[in-house]
N, C-alpha and C positions, 0 to 999 in steps of 0.2 A: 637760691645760691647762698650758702652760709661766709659768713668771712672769709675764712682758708682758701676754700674756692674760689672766693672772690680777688683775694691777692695774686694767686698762683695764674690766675684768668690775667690780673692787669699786669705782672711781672709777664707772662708768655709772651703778651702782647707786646710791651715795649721791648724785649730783646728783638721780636721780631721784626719792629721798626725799626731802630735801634742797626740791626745789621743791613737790612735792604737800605737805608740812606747810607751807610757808609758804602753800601757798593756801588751807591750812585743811579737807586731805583724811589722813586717817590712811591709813596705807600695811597696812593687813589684808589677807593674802593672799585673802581670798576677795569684796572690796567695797572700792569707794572712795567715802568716807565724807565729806560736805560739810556743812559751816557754812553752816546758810540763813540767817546776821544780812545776806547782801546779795542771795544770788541770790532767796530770798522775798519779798524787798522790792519794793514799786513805787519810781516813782522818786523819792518823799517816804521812803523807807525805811520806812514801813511793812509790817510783816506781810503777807503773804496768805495766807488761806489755803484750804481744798478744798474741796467737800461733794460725797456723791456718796449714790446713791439704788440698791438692791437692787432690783431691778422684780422679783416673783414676788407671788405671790399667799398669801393664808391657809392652803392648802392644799397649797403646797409645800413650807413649813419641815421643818429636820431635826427639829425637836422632836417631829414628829406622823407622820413618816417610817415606823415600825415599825406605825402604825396604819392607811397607806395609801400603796395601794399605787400606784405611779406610772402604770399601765395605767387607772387608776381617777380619774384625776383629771379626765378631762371630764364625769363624772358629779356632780361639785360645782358649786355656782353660781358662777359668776367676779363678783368684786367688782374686774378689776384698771381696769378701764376708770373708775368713777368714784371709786376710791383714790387713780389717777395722776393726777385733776384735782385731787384734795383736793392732790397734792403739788407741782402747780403752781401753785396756789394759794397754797398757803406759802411758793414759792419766787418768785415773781411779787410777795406781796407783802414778800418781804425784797430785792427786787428784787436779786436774783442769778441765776448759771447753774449749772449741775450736771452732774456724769457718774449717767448712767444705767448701770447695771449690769444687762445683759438678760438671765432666760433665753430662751434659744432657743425654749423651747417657747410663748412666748409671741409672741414675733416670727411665729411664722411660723401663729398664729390672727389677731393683730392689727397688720398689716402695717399700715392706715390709723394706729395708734395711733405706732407708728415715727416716719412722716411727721410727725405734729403735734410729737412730742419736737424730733425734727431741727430742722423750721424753726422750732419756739422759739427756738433756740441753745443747744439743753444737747447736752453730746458723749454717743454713745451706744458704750456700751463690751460687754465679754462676761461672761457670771456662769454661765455652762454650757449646756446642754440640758436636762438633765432631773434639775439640782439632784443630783449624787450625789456624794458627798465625796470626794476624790482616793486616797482612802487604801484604798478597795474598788475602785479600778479598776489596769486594768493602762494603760501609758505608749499599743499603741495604743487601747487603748479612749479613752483620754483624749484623744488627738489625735483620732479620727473626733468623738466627742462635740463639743468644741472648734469641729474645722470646721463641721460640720453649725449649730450655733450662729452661731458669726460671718455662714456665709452667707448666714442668715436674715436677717439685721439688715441685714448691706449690702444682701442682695437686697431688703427694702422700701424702702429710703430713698437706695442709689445713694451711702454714706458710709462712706468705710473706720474700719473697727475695729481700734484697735490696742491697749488696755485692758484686761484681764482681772481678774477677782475670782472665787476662788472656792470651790464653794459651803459655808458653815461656816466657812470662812477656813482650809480644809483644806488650805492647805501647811505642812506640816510636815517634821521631820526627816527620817521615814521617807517621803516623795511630794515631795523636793526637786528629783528628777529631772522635774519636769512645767516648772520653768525652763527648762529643754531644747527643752521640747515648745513652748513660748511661744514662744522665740527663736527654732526653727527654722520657726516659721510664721509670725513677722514683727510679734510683738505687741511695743511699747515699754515698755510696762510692766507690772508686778502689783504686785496692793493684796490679798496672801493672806495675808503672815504677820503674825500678832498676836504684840508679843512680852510675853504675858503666860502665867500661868501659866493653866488652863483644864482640865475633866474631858471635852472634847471639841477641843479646839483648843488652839494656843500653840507658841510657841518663844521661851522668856523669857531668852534671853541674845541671842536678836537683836537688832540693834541700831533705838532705837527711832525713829530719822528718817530720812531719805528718802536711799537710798543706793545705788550701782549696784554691782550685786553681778555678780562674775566668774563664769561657768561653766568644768566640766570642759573641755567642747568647743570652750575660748577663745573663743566668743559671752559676752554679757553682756546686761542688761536693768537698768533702773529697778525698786526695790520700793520701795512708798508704804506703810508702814505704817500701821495707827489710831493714832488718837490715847491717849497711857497718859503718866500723872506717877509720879515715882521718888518712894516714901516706905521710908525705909528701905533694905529691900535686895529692896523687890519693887518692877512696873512696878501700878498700876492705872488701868485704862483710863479711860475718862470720853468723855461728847461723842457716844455712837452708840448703837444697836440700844436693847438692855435697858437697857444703861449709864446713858444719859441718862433712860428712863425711871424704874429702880429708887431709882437713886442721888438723895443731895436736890443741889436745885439750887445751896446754898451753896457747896456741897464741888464742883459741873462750873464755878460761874463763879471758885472761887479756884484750879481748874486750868488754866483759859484765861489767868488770870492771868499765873499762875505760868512759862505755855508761852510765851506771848509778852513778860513782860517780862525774867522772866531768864534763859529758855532760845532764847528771839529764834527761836523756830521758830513751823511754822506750825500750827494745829490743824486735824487730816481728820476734820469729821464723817461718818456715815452713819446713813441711815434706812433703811425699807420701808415700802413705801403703807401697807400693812396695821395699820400702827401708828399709822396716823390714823384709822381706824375702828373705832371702843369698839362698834361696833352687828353686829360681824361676826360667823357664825355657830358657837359653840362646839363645840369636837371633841374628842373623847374621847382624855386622854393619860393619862399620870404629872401628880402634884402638883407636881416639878420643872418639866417642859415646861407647864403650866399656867399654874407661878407667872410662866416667865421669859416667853410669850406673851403673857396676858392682864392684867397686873400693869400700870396707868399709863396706859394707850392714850388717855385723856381727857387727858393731861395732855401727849401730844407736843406734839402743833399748836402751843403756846404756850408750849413749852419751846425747837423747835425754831425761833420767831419772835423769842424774844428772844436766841439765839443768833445767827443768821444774820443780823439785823437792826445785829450789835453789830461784827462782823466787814465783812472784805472777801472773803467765798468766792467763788470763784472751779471753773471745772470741772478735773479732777484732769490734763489733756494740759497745762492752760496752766503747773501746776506743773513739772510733767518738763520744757516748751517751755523754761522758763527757768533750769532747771540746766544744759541742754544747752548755754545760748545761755554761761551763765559758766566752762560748761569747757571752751570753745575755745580760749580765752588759755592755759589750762594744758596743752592740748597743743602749745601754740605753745612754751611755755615748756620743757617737757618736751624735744620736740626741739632748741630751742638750747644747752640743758646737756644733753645726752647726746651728740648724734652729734657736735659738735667733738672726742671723744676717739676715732673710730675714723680706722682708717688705712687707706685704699684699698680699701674689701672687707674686712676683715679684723676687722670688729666683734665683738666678744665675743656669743654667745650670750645670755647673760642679758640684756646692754642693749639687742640687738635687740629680744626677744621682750615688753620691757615698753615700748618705744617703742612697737610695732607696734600694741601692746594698748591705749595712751593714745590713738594715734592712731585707731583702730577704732574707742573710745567718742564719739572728736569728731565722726568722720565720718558717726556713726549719727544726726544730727538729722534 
């Protein structure tokens, strides 16, 4: 690289830092990282923020996993049919909508059950096939599993899928190559990595709000993290699963608090039907998988009513809709400070290849 090159390379380069911090995006090689104090906002500026719902049954959880066996599961009673009313019901009367997180294996028993989500107006997104955690599969197991799922869902309801969660919230360090697998099948987003610490999940230096994160293969994708408050120099979670049930409600409403008034972001709950049903049939685990299952289950429904009821949630696409919609200016802006420095063709490498990559994120809406 002779001089000229070499200026034109470090001048491209800092205009284009230079604009993403002034919009309020840190320049980390591996994500671009936004301030939701406006793109979360409606047009009162308030918050919005996500809820989304696990659709599996009692007997698909990992916790119970080692006790049965996947081959084995239509031999249990399905509860998911009047669990998913229980959860329309909550969610109907906090008069909100929702991302439904499907398995597959449920799609494609209760294809009618699809339709009624759909024309409710909750978006219906992917949560796997047959619940296996990313980190026991290999990239194509993962990919057939994946399609085989998504199919399911569009083939009942005629509604593309572009949303994944999955199962355990098994993206982790070691299964980060399945961003790969998302991207190249055309999902928008994922809601897998927790960035907490966890004896089954976690990546607690990830970063904890909603950020588009770069791949190897210069693709990129949206991750919608859960919801976790900084105490100290750990994230803890709050607002889902176990969380909302274990934890006391003092300590989830002073982290809603806390999330929306001085961190101006949004809170992403999540539930499963199954946690609104105390009356569901007991299965033989560990005292761990016991406690973090059946611990609270009386106490969702009106946990999760006075949450949802206090908020604006909203389903997890309309969040990505509207990050996408506020960083089009900054790819406008991007290329006005970068390419007045090249000369006839002769653009430096580096500031092509991160224009090209602003422009790619814009043009993904």
């Amino acid at each position: 690289m002779n001089s000229d090159t070499a200026t034109r390379s470090s001048l491209s380069s800092a205009c284009l830092a230079d604009t993403m911090e002034q919009r309020g995006f840190s320049t980390h090689e591996d994500y671009e990282y936004h301030d939701f104090q406006a793109s979360a906002g409606d047009v009162d500026g308030a918050v919005v923020d996500a809820v989304s719902v696990d659709l599996e049954d009692y007997y698909h959880v990992e916790a119970f996993a080692s006790r049965i066996c996947r081959s084995g599961w239509g031999t249990f009673a399905s509860r998911i049919r009047q669990n998913t009313k229980l959860t329309l019901d909550v969610l109907d009367r906090s008069k909100c909508r929702a991302t439904f997180f499907i398995l597959g294996w449920i799609a494609e028993r209760e294809p009618k059950l699809m339709r009624e989500l759909a024309d409710a107006g909750h978006e219906l997104a992917c949560h796997s096939h047959l619940h296996r955690p990313l980190h026991t599969l290999r990239p194509s197991e993962f990919r057939a599993d994946l399609v085989r799922s998504r199919d399911a869902i569009e083939n009942a309801t005629g509604v593309r899928v572009v949303g994944f969660r999955a199962p355990t919230f098994s993206i982790t360090q070691k299964s980060l190559w399945a961003l790969e697998v998302l991207a190249e099948e055309g999902f928008r987003y994922d809601s897998s990595i927790f960035p907490i610490h966890h004896d089954l999940y976690g990546m607690p230096d990830a970063p904890r709000w909603a950020h588009r994160r770069g791949l190897p293969s210069g693709q990129s994708i949206w991750e919608i993290p859960p919801s976790t408050v900084r105490m100290g120099k750990m994230n803890i979670p709050f607002g889902g699963g176990g969380y909302l049930r274990l934890l006391p409600m003092p300590f989830t409403r002073w982290a809603i608090r806390k999330t929306h008034r001085q961190e101006r972001q949004p809170v992403i709950v999540y539930f499963h039907p199954w946690e609104l049903d105390p009356d569901q049939p007991r299965l033989t685990g560990s005292w761990k998988s016991k406690l973090r299952h059946y611990t609270g289950l009386h106490k969702t429904a009106n946990r999760l009513h006075e949450i949802l009821s206090r908020g604006r949630f909203q389903p997890m696409i309309n969040l990505v809709r509207r990050l996408e919609t506020q960083l089009r200016p900054l790819v406008d802006s991007v290329a006005d400070a970068v390419l007045p420095h090249f000369e006839h063709g002769m653009a430096d490498h580096l500031g092509v290849r991160a224009t090209e990559a602003m422009l790619k994120i814009g043009q993904s809406a």
